[in-house]
C-alpha positions as CSV (number, residue, x, y, z in Angstrom):
1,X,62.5,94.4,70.2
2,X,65.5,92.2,71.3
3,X,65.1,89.3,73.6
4,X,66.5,90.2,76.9
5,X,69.2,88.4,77.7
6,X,69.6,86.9,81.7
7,X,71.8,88.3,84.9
8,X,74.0,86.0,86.1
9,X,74.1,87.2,89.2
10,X,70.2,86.8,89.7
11,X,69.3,84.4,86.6
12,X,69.9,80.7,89.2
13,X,67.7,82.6,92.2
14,X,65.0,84.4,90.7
15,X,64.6,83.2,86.7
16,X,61.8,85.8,86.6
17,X,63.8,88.9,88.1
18,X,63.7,92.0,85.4
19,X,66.9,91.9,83.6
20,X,69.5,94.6,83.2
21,X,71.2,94.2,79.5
22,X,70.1,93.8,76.2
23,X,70.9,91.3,73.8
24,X,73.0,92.1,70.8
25,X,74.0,96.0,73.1
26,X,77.4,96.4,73.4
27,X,77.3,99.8,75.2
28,X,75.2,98.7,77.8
29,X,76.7,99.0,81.2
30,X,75.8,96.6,84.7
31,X,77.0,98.4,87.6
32,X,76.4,96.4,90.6
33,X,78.9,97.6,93.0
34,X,79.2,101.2,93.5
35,X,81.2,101.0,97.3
36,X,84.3,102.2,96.0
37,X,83.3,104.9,94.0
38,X,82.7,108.9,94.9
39,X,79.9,110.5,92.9
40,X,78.8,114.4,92.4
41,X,75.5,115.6,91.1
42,X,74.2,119.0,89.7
43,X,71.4,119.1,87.6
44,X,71.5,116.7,84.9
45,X,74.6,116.5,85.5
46,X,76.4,113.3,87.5
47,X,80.3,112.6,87.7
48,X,81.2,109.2,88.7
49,X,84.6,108.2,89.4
50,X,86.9,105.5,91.0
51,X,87.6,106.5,95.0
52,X,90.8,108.7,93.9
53,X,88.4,110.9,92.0
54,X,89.9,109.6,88.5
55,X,88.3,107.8,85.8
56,X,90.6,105.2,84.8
57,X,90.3,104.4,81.0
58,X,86.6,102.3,80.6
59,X,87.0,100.9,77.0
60,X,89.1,97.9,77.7
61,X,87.7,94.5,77.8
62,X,86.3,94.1,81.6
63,X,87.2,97.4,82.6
64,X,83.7,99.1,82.5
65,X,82.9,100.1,85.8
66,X,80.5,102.6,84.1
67,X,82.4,105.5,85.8
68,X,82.7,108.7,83.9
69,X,80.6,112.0,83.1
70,X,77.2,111.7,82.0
71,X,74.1,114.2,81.0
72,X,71.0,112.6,81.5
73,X,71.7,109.3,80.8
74,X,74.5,109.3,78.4
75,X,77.9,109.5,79.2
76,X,80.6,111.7,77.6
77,X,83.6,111.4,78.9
78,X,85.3,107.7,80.1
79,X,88.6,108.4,80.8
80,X,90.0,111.3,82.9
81,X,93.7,110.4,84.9
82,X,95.6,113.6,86.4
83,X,99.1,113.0,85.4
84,X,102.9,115.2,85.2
85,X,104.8,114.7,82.7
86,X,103.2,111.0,81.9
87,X,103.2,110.0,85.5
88,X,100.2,109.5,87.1
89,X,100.0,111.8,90.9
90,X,99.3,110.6,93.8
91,X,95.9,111.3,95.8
92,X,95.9,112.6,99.4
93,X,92.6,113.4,100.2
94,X,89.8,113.0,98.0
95,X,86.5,114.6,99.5
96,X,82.8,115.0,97.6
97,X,81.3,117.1,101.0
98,X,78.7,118.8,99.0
99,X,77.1,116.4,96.3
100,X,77.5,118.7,93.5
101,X,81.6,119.6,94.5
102,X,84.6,117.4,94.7
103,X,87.9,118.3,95.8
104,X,91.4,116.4,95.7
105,X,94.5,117.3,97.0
106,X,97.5,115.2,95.0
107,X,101.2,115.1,94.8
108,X,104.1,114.5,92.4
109,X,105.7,111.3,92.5
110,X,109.6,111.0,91.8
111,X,109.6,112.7,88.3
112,X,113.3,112.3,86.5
113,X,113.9,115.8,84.6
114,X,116.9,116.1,82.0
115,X,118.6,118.8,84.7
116,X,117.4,116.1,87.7
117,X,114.8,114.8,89.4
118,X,111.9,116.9,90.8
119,X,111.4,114.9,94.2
120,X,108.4,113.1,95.0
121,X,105.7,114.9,97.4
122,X,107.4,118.2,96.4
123,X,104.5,119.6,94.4
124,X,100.9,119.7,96.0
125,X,97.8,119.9,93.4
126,X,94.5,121.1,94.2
127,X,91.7,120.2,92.6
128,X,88.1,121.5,92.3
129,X,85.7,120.2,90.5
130,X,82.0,121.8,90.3
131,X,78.6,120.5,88.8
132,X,75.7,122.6,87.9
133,X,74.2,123.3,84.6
134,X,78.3,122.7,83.5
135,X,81.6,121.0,84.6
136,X,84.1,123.6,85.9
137,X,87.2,122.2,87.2
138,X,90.2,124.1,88.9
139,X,93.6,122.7,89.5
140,X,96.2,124.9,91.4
141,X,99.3,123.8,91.7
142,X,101.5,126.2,94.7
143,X,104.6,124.7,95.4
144,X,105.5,123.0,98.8
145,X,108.5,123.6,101.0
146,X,109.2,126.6,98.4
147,X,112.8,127.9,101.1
148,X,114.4,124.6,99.7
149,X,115.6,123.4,96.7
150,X,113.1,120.5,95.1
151,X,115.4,119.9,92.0
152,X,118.8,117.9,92.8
């Protein structure tokens, strides 16, 4: 069995204090601070994300928060941004009430169009997102101030 290798964070105060990474594992994750996070539960199931709701990509070098989707205790998806048309939107209101169900309300930033620009805050997104024995997520999209032109 690999040698454990020491926190740093507890390695100077306590030398004897069980460790939380493995020598020589790469995929092993130390999440200490979980303040600015929103999580959902629902069976095995457990969503962690960043508090906008997103998962901002985990694979870069010191960007592992260890947010994402994981069954059990493995994860299965690291990355998850809502975006239009390559621009990421905007969170609102992000809101995980029930433990097992999250819901976001975004918006459109400015988004130049070949005919024009679609003006930012014009389009409203609503998002749903469900745990139980699966991940169902809803996004409806009704568009805001609809009497008025939102392309100029």
């Amino acid at each position: 069995m690999p040698e454990p290798i020491p926190d740093p964070s507890t390695a100077a105060a306590a030398p004897d204090a069980p460790r939380t990474a493995v020598a020589g594992d790469e995929l092993a994750i130390h999440q200490s601070d979980l303040a600015r996070t929103q999580t959902l539960k629902g069976g095995a199931l457990f969503l962690l994300t960043d508090e906008t709701g997103s998962i901002p990509p985990q694979r870069a070098p010191g960007a592992d928060r260890g947010l994402g989707l994981y069954f059990h205790d493995t994860r299965y998806l690291d990355a998850s941004l809502p975006r239009l048309n390559g621009l990421l939107l905007i969170p609102l209101l992000v809101s995980g009430d029930r433990g097992f169900r999250g819901i976001r309300e975004l918006t459109n930033p400015d988004l130049p169009l070949p005919d024009g620009t679609l003006h930012k805050e014009m389009l409203g997104f609503h998002i749903e997102t469900l745990l139980a024995e699966e991940l169902h997520e809803t996004v409806t999209c009704p568009i805001s101030g609809a009497r008025r032109s939102i392309w100029s």
